[in-house]
C-alpha positions in Angstrom: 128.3 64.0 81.6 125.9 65.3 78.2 125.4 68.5 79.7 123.6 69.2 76.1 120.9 66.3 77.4 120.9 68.3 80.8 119.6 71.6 79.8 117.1 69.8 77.4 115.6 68.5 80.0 115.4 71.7 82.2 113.7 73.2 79.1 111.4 70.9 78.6 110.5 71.0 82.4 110.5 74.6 81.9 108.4 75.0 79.2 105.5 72.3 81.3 105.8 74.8 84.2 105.1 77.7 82.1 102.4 76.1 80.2 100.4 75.9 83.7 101.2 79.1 84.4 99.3 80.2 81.2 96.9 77.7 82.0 96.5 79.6 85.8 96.4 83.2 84.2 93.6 82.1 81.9 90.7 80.6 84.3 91.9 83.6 86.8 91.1 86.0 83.9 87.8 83.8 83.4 87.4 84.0 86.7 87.2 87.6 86.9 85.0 88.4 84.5 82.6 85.6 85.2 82.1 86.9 88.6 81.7 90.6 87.4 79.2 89.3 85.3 77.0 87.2 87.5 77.0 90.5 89.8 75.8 92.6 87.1 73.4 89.8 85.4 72.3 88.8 89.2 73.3 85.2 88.2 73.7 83.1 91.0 74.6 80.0 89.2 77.4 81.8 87.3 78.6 83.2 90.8 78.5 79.6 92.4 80.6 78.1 89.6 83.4 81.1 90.3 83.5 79.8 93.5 83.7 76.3 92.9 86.3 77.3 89.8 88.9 78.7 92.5 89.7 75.0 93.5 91.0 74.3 89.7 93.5 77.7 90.7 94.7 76.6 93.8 95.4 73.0 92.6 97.5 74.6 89.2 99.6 76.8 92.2 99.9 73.8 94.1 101.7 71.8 90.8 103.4 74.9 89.8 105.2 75.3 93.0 105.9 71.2 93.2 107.7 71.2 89.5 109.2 74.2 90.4 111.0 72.7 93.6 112.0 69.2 91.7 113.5 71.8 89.0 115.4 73.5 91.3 116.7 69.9 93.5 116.9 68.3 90.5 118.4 70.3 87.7 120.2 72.8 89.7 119.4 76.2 87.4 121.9 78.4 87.4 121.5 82.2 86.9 118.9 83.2 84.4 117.5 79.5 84.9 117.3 80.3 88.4 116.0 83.6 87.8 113.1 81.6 85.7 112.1 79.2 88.2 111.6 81.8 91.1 109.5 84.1 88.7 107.4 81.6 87.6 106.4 80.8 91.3 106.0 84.3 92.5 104.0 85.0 88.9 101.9 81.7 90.3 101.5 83.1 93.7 99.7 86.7 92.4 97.7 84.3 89.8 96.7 82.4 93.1 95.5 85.6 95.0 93.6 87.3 92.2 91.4 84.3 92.0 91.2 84.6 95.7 89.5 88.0 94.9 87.2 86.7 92.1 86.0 84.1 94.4 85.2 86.6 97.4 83.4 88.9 94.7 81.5 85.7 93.3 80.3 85.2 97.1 78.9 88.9 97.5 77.0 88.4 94.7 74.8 85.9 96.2 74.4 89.1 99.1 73.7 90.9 96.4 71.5 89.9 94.7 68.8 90.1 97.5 69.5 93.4 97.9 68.2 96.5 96.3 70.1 97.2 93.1 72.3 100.5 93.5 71.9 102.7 90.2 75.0 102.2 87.8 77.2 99.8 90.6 77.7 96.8 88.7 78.4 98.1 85.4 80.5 100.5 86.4 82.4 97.4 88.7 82.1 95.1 85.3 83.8 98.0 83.7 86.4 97.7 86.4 87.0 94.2 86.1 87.5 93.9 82.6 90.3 96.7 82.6 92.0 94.8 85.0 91.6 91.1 82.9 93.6 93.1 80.2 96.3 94.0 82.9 96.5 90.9 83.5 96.5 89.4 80.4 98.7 92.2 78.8 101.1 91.3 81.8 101.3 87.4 81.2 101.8 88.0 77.1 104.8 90.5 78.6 105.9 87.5 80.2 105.7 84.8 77.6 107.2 86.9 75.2 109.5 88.6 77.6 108.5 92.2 76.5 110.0 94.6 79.3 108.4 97.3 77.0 104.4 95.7 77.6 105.6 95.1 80.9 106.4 98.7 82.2 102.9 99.8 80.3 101.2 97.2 82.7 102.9 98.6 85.6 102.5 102.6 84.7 98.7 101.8 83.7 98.2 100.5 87.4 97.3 104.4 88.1 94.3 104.1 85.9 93.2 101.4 87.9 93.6 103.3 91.0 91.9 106.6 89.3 88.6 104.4 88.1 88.3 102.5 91.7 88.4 106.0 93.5 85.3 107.4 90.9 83.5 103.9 91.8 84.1 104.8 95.6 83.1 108.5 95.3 79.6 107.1 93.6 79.0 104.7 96.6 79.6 107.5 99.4 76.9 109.4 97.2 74.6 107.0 96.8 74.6 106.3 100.5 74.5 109.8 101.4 71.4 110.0 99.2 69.4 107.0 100.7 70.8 105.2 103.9 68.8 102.0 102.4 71.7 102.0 100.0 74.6 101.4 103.0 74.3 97.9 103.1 74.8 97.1 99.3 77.2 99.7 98.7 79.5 98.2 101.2 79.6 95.0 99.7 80.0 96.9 96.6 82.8 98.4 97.6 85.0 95.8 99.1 84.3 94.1 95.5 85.7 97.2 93.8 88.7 97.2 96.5 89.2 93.7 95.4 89.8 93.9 92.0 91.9 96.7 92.7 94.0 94.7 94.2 94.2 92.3 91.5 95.5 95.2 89.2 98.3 95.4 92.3 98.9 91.9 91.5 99.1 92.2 87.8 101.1 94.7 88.5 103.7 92.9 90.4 103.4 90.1 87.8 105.1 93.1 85.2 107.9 93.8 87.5 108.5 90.0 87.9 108.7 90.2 83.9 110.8 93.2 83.8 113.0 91.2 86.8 113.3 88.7 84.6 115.1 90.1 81.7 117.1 92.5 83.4 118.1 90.8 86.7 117.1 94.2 88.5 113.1 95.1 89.6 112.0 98.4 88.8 113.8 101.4 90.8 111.4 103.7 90.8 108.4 103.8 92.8 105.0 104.0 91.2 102.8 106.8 91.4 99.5 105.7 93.7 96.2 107.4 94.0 95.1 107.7 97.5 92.7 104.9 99.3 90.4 107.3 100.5 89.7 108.6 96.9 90.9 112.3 97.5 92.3 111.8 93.9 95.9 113.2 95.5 98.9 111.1 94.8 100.8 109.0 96.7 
């Protein structure tokens, strides 16, 4: 048997698989700041093509996960291989839900955007957004290059995340206390912040898939978590 000819073709399977990944991580990061966007532009058209984007994601999971399975029946990874393959479909499975959340944001903004502006909401949620696209982002390079070090920061920066979704939620409880005309918007508004904070819970996770990677072990320690209900007390 050539096993040299074996585990050339795994890698070149490998490398295919990966490349979609990277292909998945960028229209999710697109994704993201397209629909952050249309919400703070009012752009319904931009919103409409978020949603009609997410199709594009799920279809990239869908292959991901398909080459993935004919790796593992057909070239039988072992060990770090194996470790490879199941990280790249996990890695594709949090890529698949944060677009979930950029498409749910893109469909508030059509809400939206017949409501009443709320002061400062959208910039402050486009603000939002785009530190979690460099999560994201920062945690895929981790991956590609296999940097455990860009991978922890990713993780530990997952606080920050937390810290700015809390101010964003303090603002909304204000602005509703203020004028009760403001309840309806600012609801929408804030399951759109909750959302992307859960995509920096998902980049997150991508960064301890990387750091699972390379060492064979996921991070011991637990991260520190600001509270849900914004008391700005960790949990």
């Amino acid at each position: 048997m050539n096993t040299t000819h074996i585990l050339s073709a795994f890698d070149r399977d490998l490398e295919a698989v990966q490349a979609l990944v990277v292909r998945m991580g960028g229209l999710v990061e697109t994704a993201l700041l397209d629909a952050s966007e249309a919400l703070d532009t009012r752009d319904e058209d931009l919103a409409a093509r978020v949603r009609a984007g997410d199709d594009a994601i799920d279809g990239l999971e869908e292959q991901i996960n398909t080459q993935c399975a004919m790796l593992l029946a057909l070239r039988a990874p072992t060990a770090s291989d194996l470790r490879t393959v199941l990280t790249v479909m996990k890695i594709a499975a949090a890529l698949e839900r944060a677009g979930d959340y950029a498409k749910n944001l893109a469909k508030r903004t059509a809400v939206l955007a017949q409501m009443t502006p709320v002061p400062g909401a959208s910039g402050a949620i486009r603000r939002l957004a785009k530190a979690v696209v460099l999560m994201l982002t920062d945690a895929l390079d981790a991956y590609i290059r296999r940097d455990v070090s860009l991978a922890e920061d990713v993780r530990l920066r997952d606080r920050e995340i937390d810290q700015m979704y809390n101010s964003i939620f303090r603002e909304f409880l204000t602005h509703m206390m203020e004028d009760p005309r403001n309840i309806g918007a600012c609801m929408h508004l804030h399951f759109i912040a909750k959302n992307i904070e859960r995509v920096g819970d998902h980049a997150t996770a991508v960064a301890e898939q990387v750091i699972y990677l390379v060492t064979g072990e996921m991070p011991g320690d637990e991260r520190p978590k600001f509270d849900s209900m914004a008391t700005g007390t960790e949990r």
